[in-house]
N, C-alpha and C positions, 0 to 999 in steps of 0.2 A: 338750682334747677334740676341740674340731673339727680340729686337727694328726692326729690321729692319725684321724678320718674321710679326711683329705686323703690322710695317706699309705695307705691304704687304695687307694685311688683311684692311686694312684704319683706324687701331687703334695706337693713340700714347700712350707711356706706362703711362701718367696720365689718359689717356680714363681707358686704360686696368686696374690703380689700383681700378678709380670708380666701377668696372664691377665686378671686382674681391670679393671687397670691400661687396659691395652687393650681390654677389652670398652668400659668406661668411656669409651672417646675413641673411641668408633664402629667397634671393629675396629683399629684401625692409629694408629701414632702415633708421630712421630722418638723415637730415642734420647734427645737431651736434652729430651724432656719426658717421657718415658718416667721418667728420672732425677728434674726435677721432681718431678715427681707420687708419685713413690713414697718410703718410708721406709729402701729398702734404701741402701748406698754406690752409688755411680757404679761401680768395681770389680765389685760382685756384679754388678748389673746386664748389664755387658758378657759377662763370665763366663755367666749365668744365660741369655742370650741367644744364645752361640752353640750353647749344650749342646738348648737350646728346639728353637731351627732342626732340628739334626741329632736331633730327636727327632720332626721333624716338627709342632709345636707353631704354630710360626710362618715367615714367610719374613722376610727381609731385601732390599732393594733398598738400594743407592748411587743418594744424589739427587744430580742437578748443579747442583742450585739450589736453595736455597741449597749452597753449595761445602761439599763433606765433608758430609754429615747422611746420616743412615741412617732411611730410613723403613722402621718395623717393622709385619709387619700379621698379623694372628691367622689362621692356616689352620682349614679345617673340621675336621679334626682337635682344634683349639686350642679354638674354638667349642663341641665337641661337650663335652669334658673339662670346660670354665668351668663347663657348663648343670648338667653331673653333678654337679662343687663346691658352687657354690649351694642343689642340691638335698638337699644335707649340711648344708647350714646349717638346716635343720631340727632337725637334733640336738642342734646348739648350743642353739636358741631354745630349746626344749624344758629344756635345763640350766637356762638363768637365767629362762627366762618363769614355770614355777612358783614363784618366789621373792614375783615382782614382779607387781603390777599392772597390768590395760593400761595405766591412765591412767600409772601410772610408768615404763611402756615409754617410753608415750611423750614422756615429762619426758624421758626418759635418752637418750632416741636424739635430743630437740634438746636436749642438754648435749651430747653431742659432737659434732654438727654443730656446734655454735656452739666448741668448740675444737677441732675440724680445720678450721675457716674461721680462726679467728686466728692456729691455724700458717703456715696457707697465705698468708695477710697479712704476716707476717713472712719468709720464706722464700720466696715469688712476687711479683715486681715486678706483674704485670700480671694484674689479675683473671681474663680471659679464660682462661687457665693456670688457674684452681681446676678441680677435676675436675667434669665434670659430672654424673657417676655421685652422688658425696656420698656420704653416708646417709640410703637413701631410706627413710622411715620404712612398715614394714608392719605393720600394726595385727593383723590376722587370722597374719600368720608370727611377728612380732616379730623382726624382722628389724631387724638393725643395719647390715648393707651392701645 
């Protein structure tokens, strides 16, 4: 359901994880943690990121330091689009929040928090790398991201 708000929007949900992705790490953040952080391959990612740039979504710099890293950073464009996404996540909540309870909301949004933290334990050498976005739990939206 919320795919098809997204594409509504002209976002497919790898567009929406890059946008996300980045919202999450303050606007901007290298490729290889970009890659970290997210669920897509390294391949999509790079792919999904030059087509972003040239859609305006995002810019790209070449850092010199560290040597080869590509710091990627969300343009207002990128920003504006994220805020509209989210705002669809409405829709979503609305599908599963009538099923469930708050209190079960809120059981269920720290069940995944607590297993996308043990991914991220397995798969992230260094805490600091876990996203800082999470699942921030909204009681009143029932919000999963």
């Amino acid at each position: 359901m919320f795919s098809k708000e997204l594409l509504d929007l002209g976002l497919t949900v790898e567009r929406f994880i890059i946008l996300h992705t980045l919202g999450g790490s303050g606007g901007h953040a290298t490729l290889a943690k970009i890659n970290k952080l997210s669920p897509l391959e390294p391949h999509s990612v790079t792919g999904l990121i030059k087509r972003m740039e040239l859609d305006g979504l995002i810019t790209k710099e070449f850092l010199e330091k560290p040597k080869n890293m590509i710091d990627v950073t969300l343009t207002e464009k990128g920003k504006g689009l994220l805020e509209v996404a989210y705002e669809k996540l409405t829709v979503f909540d609305e599908f599963w929040g009538s099923d469930l309870s708050e209190k079960e909301v809120i059981q269920l949004n720290k069940l995944l928090e607590k297993l996308l933290r043990g991914n991220h334990q397995r798969y992230l050498k260094n805490k600091s790398d876990w996203p800082s976005h999470s699942l921030n739990i909204d009681t009143k939206k029932y919000s999963v991201l």
